[in-house]
N, CA, C and O atoms as a CHARMM CRD file, in Angstrom:
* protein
*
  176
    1    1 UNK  N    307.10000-103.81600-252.90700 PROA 1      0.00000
    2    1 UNK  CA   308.50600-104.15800-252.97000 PROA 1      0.00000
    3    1 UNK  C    308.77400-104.84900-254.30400 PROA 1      0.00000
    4    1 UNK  O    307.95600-105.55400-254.89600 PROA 1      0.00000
    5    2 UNK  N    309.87900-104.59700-254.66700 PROA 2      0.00000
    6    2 UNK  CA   310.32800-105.06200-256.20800 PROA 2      0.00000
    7    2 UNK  C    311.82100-105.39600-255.86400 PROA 2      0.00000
    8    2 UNK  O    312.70800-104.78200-255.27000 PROA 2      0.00000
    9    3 UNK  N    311.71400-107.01000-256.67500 PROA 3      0.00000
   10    3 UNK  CA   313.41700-107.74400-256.57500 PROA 3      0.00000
   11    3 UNK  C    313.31400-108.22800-258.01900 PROA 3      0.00000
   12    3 UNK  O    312.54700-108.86300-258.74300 PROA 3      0.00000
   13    4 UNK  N    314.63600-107.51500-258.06200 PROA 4      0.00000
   14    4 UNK  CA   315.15100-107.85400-259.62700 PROA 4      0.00000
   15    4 UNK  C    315.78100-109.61000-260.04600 PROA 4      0.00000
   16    4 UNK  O    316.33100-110.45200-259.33700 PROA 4      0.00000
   17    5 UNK  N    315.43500-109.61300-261.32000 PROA 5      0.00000
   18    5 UNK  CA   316.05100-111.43500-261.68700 PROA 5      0.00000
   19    5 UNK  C    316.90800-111.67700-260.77200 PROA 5      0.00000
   20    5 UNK  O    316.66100-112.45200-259.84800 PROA 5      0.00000
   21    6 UNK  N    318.44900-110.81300-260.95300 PROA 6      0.00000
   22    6 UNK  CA   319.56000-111.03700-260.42200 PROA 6      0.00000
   23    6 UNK  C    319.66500-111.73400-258.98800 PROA 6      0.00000
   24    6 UNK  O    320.45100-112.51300-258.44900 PROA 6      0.00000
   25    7 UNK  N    318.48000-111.07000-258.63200 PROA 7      0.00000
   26    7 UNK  CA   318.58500-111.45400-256.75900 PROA 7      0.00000
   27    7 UNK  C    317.12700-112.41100-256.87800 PROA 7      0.00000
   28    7 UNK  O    316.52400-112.20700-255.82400 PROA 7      0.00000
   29    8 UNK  N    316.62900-113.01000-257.42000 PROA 8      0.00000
   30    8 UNK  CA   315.78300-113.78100-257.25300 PROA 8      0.00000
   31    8 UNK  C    316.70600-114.82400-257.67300 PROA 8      0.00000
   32    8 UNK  O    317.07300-115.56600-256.76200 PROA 8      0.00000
   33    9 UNK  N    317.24100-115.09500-259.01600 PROA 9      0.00000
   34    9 UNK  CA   318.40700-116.35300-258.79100 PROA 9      0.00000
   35    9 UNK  C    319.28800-116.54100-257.71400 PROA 9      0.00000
   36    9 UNK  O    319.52600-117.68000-257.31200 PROA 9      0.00000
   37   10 UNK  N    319.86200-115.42100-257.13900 PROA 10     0.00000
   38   10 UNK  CA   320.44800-115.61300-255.88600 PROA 10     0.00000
   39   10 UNK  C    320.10200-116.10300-254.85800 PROA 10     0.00000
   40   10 UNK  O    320.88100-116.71600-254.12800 PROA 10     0.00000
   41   11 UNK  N    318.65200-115.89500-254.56300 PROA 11     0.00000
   42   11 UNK  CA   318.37900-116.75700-253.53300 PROA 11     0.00000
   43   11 UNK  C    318.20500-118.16000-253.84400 PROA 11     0.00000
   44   11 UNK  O    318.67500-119.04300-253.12700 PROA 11     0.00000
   45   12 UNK  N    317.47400-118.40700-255.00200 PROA 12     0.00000
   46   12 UNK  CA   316.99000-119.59100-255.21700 PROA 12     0.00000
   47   12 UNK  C    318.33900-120.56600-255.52200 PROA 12     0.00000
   48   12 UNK  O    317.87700-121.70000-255.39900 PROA 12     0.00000
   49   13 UNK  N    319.50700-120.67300-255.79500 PROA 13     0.00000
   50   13 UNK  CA   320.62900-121.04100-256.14600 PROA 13     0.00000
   51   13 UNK  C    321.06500-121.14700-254.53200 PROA 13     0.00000
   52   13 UNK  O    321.64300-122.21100-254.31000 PROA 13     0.00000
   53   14 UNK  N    320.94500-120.42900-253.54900 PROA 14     0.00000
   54   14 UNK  CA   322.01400-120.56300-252.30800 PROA 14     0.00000
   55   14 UNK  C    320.96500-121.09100-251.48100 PROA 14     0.00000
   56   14 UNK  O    321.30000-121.49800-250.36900 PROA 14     0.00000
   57   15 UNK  N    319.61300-121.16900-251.85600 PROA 15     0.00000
   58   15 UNK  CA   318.03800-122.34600-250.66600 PROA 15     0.00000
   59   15 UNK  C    318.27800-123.14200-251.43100 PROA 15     0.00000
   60   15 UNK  O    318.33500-124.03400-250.58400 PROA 15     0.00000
   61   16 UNK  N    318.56900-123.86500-252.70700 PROA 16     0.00000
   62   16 UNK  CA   318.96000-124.55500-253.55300 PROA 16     0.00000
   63   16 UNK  C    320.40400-125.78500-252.69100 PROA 16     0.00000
   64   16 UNK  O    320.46400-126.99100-252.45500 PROA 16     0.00000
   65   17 UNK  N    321.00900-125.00900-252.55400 PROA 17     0.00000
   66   17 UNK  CA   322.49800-125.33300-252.30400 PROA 17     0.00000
   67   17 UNK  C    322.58900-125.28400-250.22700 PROA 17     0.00000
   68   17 UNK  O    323.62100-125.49300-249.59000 PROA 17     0.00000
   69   18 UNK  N    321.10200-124.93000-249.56600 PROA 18     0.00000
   70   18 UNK  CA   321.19800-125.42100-248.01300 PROA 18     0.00000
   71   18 UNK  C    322.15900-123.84200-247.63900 PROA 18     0.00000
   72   18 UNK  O    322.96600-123.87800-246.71000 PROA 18     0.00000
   73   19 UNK  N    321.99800-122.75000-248.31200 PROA 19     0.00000
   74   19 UNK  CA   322.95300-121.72000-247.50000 PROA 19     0.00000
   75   19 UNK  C    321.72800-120.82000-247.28600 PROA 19     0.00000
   76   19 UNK  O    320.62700-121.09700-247.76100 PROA 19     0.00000
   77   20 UNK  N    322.00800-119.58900-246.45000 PROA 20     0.00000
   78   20 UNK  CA   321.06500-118.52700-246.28700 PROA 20     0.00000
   79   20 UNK  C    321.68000-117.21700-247.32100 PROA 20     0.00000
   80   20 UNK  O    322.86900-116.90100-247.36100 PROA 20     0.00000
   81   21 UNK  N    320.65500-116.60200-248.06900 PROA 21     0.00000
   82   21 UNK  CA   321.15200-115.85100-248.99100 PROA 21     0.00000
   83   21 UNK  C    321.36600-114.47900-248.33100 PROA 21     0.00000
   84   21 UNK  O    320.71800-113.91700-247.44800 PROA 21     0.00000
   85   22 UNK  N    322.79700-113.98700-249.22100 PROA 22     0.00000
   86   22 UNK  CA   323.51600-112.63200-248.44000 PROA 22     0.00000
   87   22 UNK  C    323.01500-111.60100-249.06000 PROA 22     0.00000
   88   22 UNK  O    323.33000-110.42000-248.91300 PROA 22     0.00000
   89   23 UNK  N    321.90400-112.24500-250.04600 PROA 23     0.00000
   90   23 UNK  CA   321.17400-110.47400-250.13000 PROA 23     0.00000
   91   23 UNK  C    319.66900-111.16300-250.29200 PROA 23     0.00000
   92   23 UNK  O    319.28600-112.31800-250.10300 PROA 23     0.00000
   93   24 UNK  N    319.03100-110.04300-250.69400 PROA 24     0.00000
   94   24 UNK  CA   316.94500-110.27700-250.58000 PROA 24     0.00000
   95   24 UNK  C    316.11200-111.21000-249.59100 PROA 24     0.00000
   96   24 UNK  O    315.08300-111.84100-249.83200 PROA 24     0.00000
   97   25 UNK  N    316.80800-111.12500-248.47600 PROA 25     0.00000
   98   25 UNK  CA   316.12000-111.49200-247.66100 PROA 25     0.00000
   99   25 UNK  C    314.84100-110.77200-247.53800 PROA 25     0.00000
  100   25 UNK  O    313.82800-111.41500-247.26200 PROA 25     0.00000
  101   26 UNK  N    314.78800-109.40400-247.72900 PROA 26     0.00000
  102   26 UNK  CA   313.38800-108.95000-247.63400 PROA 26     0.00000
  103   26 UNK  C    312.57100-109.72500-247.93600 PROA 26     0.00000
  104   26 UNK  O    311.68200-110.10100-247.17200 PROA 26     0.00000
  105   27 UNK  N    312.72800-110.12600-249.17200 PROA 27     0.00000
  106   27 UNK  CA   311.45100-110.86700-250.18600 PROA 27     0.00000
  107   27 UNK  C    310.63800-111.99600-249.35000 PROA 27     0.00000
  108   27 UNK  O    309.53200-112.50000-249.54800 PROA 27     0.00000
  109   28 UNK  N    311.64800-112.20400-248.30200 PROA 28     0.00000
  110   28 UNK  CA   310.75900-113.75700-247.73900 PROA 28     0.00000
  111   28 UNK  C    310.58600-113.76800-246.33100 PROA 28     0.00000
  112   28 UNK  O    309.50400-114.12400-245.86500 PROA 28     0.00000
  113   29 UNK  N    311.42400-113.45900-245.67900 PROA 29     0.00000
  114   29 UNK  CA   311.62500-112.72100-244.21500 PROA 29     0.00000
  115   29 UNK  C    310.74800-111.62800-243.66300 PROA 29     0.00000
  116   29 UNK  O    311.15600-110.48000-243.48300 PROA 29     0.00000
  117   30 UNK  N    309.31000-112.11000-243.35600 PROA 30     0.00000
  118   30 UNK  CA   308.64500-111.36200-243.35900 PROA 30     0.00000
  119   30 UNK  C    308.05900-111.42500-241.57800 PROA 30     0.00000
  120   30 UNK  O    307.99300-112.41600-240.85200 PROA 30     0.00000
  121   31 UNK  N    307.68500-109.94600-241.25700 PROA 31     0.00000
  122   31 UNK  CA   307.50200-110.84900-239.74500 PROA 31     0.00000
  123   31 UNK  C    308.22600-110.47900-238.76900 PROA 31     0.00000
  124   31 UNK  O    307.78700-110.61400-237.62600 PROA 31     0.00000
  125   32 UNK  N    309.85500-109.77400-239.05900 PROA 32     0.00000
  126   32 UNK  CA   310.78700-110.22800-238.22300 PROA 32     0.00000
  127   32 UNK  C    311.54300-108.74000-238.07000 PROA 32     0.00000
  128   32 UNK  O    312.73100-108.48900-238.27300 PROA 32     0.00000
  129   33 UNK  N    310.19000-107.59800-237.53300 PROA 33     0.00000
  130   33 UNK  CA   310.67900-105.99000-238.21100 PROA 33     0.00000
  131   33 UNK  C    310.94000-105.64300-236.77000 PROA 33     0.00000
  132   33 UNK  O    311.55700-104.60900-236.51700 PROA 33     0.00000
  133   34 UNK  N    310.54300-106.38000-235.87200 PROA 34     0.00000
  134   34 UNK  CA   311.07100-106.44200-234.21000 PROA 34     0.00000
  135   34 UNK  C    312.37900-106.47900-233.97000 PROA 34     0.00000
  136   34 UNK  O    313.14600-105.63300-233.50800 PROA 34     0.00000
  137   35 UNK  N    312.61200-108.10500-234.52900 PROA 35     0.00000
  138   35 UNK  CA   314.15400-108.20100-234.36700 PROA 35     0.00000
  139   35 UNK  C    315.17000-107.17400-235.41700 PROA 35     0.00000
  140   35 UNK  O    316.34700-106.97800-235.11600 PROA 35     0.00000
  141   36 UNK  N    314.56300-106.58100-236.63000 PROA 36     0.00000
  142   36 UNK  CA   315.23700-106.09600-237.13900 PROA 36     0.00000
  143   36 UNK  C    316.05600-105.36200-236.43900 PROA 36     0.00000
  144   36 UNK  O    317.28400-105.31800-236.36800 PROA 36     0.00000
  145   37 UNK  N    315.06300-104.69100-235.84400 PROA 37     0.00000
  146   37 UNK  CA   315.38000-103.42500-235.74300 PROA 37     0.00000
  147   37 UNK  C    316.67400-103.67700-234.11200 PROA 37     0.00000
  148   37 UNK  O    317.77800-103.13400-234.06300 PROA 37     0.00000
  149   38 UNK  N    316.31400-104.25700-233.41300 PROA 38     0.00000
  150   38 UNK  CA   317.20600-104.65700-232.22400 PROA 38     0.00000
  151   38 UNK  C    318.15300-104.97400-232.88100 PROA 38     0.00000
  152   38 UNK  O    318.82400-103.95000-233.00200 PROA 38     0.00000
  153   39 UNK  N    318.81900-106.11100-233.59500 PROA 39     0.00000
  154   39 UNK  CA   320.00300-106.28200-234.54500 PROA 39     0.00000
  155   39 UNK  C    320.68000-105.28400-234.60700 PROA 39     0.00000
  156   39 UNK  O    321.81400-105.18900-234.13900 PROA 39     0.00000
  157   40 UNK  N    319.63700-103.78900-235.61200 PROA 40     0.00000
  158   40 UNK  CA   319.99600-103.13700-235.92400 PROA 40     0.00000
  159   40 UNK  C    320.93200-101.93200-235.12100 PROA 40     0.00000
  160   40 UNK  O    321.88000-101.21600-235.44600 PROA 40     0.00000
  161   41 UNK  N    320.23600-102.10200-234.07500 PROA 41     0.00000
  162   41 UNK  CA   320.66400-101.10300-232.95800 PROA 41     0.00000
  163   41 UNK  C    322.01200-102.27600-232.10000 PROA 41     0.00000
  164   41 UNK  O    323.08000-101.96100-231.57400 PROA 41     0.00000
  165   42 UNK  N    321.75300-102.82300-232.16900 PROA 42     0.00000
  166   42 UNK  CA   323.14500-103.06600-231.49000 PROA 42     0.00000
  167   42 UNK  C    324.65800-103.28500-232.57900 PROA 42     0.00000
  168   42 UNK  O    325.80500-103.22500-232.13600 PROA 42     0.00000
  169   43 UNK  N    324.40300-103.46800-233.63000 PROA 43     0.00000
  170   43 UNK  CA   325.42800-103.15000-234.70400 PROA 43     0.00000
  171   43 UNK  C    325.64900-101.65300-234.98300 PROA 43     0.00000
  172   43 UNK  O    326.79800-101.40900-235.35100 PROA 43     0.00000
  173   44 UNK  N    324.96700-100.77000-234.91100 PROA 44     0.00000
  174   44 UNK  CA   325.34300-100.01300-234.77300 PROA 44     0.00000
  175   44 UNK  C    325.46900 -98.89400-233.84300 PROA 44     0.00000
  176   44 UNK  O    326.20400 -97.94500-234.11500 PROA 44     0.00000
């Protein structure tokens, strides 16, 4: 997996600032391909 600058400042600026970041969660969220996928299925 590959995350570009752009979204590596993004996270670190909004865990920085106490928010959960609205993009690259991949990068750290690891673990959680269970719930993904349930999420996933009930949104859509």
């Amino acid at each position: 997996m590959s995350i570009n600058p752009r979204d590596i400042e993004h996270i670190f600026e909004r865990l920085r600032s106490g928010v959960v970041p609205g993009r690259g969660l991949e990068a750290f969220a690891v673990g959680i391909e269970m719930q993904r996928g349930e999420v996933s299925e009930l949104v859509c």
